[in-house]
N, C-alpha and C positions, 0 to 999 in steps of 0.2 A: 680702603674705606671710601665707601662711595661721597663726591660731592655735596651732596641731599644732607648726609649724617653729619657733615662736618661740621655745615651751616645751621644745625638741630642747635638752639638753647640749652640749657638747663633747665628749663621750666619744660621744654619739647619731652626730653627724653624721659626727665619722671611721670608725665602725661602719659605716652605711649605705653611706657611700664606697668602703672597702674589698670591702666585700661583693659588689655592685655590679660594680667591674672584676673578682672573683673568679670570679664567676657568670658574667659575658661570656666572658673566658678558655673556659670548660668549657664555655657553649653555641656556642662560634665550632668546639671541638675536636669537638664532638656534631653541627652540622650537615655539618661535615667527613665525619665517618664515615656519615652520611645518605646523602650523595652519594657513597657508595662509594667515598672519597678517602681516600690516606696520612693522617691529618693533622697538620700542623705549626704551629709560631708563631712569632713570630718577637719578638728581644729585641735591644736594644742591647749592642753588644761592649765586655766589661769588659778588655780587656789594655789595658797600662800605651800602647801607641800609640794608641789611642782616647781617652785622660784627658789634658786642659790646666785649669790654672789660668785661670779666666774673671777678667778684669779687671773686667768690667762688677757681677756677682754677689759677686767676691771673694769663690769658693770654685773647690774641685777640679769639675769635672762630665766629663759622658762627650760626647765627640764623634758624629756623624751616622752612623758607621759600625755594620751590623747584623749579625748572624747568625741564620740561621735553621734551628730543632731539627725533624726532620722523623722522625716514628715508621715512613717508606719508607726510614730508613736504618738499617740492622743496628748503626751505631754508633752512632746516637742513641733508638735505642729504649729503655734503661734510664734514658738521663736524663729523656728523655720520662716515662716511666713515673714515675720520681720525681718527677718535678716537677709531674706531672698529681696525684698522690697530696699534695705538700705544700700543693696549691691547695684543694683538695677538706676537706683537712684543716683549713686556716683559716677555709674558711666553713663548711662543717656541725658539723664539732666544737668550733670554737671563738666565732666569731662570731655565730652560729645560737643556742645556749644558751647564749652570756655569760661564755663561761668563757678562762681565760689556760694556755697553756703555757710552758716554760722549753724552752731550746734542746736541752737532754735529755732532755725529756719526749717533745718530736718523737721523737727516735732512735728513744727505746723503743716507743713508739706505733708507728713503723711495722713493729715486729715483729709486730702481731697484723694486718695488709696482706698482707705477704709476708716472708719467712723472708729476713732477710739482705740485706733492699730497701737499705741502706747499708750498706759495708763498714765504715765508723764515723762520729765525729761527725761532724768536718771536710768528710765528702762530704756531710751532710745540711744541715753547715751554708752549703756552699758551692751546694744546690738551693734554700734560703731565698732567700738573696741573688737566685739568678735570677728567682723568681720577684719578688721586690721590684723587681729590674729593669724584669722585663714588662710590670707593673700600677700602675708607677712610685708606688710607695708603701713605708714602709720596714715590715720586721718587727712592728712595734712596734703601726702600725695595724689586722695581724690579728692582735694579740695572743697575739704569740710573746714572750720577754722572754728576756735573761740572766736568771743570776742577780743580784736586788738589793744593791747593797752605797754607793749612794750615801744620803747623807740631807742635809734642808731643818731650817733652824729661822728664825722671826722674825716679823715683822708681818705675819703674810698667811693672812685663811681660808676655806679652799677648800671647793669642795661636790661632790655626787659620788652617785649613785643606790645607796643599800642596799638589795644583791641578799636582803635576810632581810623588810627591810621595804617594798618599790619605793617607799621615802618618798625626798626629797630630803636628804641630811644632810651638816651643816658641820663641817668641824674647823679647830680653830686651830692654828697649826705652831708655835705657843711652849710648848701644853700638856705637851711631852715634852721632857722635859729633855735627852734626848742629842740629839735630833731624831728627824724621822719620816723611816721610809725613803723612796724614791724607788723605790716600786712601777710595776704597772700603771694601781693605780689613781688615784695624788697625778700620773702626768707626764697622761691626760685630764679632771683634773678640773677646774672650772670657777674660775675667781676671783671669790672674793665682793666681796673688803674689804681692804685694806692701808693702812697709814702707812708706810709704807718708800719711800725716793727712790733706793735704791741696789740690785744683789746685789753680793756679795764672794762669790767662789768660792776654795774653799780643798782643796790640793792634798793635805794629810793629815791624817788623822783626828787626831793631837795637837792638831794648833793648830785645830781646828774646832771642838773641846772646850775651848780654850783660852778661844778668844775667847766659846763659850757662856758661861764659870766669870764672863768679866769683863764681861760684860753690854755686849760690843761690838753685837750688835743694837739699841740702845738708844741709846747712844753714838752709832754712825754712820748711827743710822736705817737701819740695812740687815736685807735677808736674806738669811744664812750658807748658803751650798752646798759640802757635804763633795764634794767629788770623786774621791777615792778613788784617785789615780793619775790614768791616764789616763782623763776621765769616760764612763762609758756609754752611748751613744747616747739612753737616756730620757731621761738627766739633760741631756744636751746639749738636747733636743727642749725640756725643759721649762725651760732659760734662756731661749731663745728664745722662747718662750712670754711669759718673763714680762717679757723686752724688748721685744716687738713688742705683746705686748698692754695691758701694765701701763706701757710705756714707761719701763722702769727699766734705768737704764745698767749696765751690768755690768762688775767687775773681777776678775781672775785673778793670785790669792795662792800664787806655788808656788816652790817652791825655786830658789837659785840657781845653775840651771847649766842646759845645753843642753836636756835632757829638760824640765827643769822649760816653758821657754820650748815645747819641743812642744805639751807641756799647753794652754800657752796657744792656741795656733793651733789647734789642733784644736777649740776649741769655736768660736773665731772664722772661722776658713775651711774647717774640712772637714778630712775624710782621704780619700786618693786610694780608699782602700776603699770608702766610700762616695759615690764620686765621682756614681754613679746615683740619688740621693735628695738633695731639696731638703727645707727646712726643720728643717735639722739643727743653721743655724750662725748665729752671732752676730758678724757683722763689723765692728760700730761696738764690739764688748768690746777693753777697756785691762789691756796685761800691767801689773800695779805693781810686782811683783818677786816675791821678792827678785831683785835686780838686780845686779850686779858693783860697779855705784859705791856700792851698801849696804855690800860688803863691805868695803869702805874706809873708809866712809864713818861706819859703826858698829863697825870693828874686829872681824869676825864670826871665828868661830873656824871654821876651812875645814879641805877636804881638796883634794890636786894634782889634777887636771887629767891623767884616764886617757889615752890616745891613744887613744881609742875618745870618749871626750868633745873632745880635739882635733877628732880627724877630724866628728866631727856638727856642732862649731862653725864649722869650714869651711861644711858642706854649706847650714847654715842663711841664712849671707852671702851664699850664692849663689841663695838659694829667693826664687822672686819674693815669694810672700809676708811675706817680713822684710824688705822697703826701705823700711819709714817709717826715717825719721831716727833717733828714739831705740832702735828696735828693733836697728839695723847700731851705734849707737853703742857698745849696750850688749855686742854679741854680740864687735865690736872689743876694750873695754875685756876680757872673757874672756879675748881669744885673748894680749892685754898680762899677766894678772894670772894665768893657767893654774893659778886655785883654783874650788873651787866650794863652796857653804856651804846647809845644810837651812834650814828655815823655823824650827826649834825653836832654830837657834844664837841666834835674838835672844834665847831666854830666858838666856842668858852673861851680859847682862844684869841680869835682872829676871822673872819671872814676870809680871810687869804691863806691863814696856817695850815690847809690840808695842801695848798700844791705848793707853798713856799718853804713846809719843814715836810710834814707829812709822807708825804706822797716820796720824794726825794730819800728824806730818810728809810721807806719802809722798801724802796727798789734795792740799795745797797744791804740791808738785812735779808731779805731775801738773794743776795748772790754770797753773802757769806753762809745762811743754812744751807747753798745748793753743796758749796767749797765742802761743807761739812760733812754732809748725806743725810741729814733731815728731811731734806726735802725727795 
């Protein structure tokens, strides 16, 4: 391995990669029109018949079956056209000079292209994803991003090339008090240094603040991930990240009811959306709750059970991915108890009772499910 590679980031190498099948992409459609040919590409079929549940990966992914965009058809020559324009646009304008866009930034960029090249977001955002498809890489790697709204706090400091200085420079994720966001630039940056054995991801900004006020990083030796809802796809990228790379087990702190339990699976197996992109999921990550037997169990002050929460707690007993044991146990004891209760109800309690009973308690419950095989 040459010198050059070794001193390559992590932000370097996904850059180059992307780049790379961006640029094949436009020189396969270029030699095309060489040879005086329509030209087409061809991409893996996103409908809901093409997507199974893989056992083996324990995530969503897309099946064998393809389609192919050809600019010799009058009906695929716009999406062509778009989709040649959002290629082009990842690597010269964005990966080319180091720079990030937001998935609205695309829209409006491509008005100075052509006048009205997308009738709005949704179709530009649905031209991303194809292209993510083709080049089997997600958004994120040509530096397209949502908007930011997740954030990191705790033992861990990460490094990252300052585009003011090309010096190498580290930040520590405890230095800011509410946490750092979960940019473009904290989900490619490198891992320096950590004491942390754990992540705890946490489903609302309350209690994310919570556990910063009461020095639970500290406490559980972990590092806090605000999830913000249902997490981001960076923030998803960059749990993974810091399980596969840092080998740090990951748990998911989110409300107690069916959505909440989404949460959880989504960062652990995927969403059928992104059924076309690998490395997005953490399948060894452990739901902790809040749980249904929490809500009994700490007397949590609840609300009923919508028939729109019925009906998704159905759906979930029947989704291959909820048959671990404690997972159907818990989703059962729901469909018994038709309450659901937020993560803030523990403070009914106490402002301190999630990390001083809490939290403490529901680590040793989870080492007896693992003793068991529930888990």
């Amino acid at each position: 391995m040459s010198k050059e590679t070794k001193e390559k980031t992590h932000a370097d190498l996904v850059k180059d990669k992307s780049f790379k099948k961006l640029v094949a992409l436009g020189k396969d459609v270029y030699e095309q029109l060489e040879e005086q040919k329509y030209p087409d590409f061809e991409m893996p079929l996103r409908a809901s018949s093409n997507i199974y549940y893989d056992l083996k990966t324990r995530q969503y992914s897309v099946g064998d079956k393809k389609v192919r965009r050809s600019a010799g058809n009058v009906r695929h020559l716009k999406p062509f056209l778009q989709t040649m324009f959002v290629a082009s646009f990842a690597a010269r304008d964005l990966l080319q000079p180091g720079r990030t866009s937001t998935l609205r930034d695309l829209y409006y960029s491509s008005e100075s292209a052509m006048a009205k090249m997308f009738n709005d977001q949704s179709e530009s955002d649905n031209v991303i994803t194809d292209v993510e498809a083709i080049i089997g890489m997600a958004r994120e790697d040509f530096n397209i991003f949502p908007d930011a709204r997740s954030t990191i706090f705790g033992d861990l400091v990460v490094s990252f090339l300052d585009k003011k200085t090309k010096q190498k420079r580290e930040l520590d994720l405890t230095f800011n008090p509410d946490g750092q966001t979960i940019g473009p630039t904290m989900v490619k940056s490198d891992f320096e240094r950590t004491g942390a054995d754990k992540v705890i991801c946490i489903e609302s900004g309350g209690m994310f603040q919570r556990l910063i006020e009461e020095d639970a990083d500290e406490q559980f030796n972990a590092i806090l991930v605000h999830l913000a809802g249902q997490a981001p796809r960076g923030t998803r990228r960059l749990i993974r990240r810091l399980n596969e790379e840092l080998k740090l087990p990951v748990y998911a702190f989110v409300d107690a009811d069916p959505w909440g339990m989404h949460i959880y699976n989504v960062i652990a197996s995927g969403s059928a959306a992104a059924a076309h992109l690998t490395g997005l999921t953490t399948p060894d990550a452990i739901w902790m709750g809040l749980t249904a037997t929490d809500i009994v169990k700490y007397d949590l002050p609840t609300d009923n059970f919508t028939k729109g929460d019925t009906a998704r707690t159905v759906q979930l007993i029947r989704d291959p991915r909820y048959q671990k044991p404690y997972l159907q146990d818990e989703l059962k004891e729901f469909m018994k108890l038709k309450k659901k209760a937020e993560q803030q109800s523990l403070t009914s309690k106490s402002l301190t009772f999630v990390v001083d009973e809490y939290l403490p308690d529901k680590f040793k419950d989870i080492e007896k499910l693992k003793k068991s095989g529930k888990i």
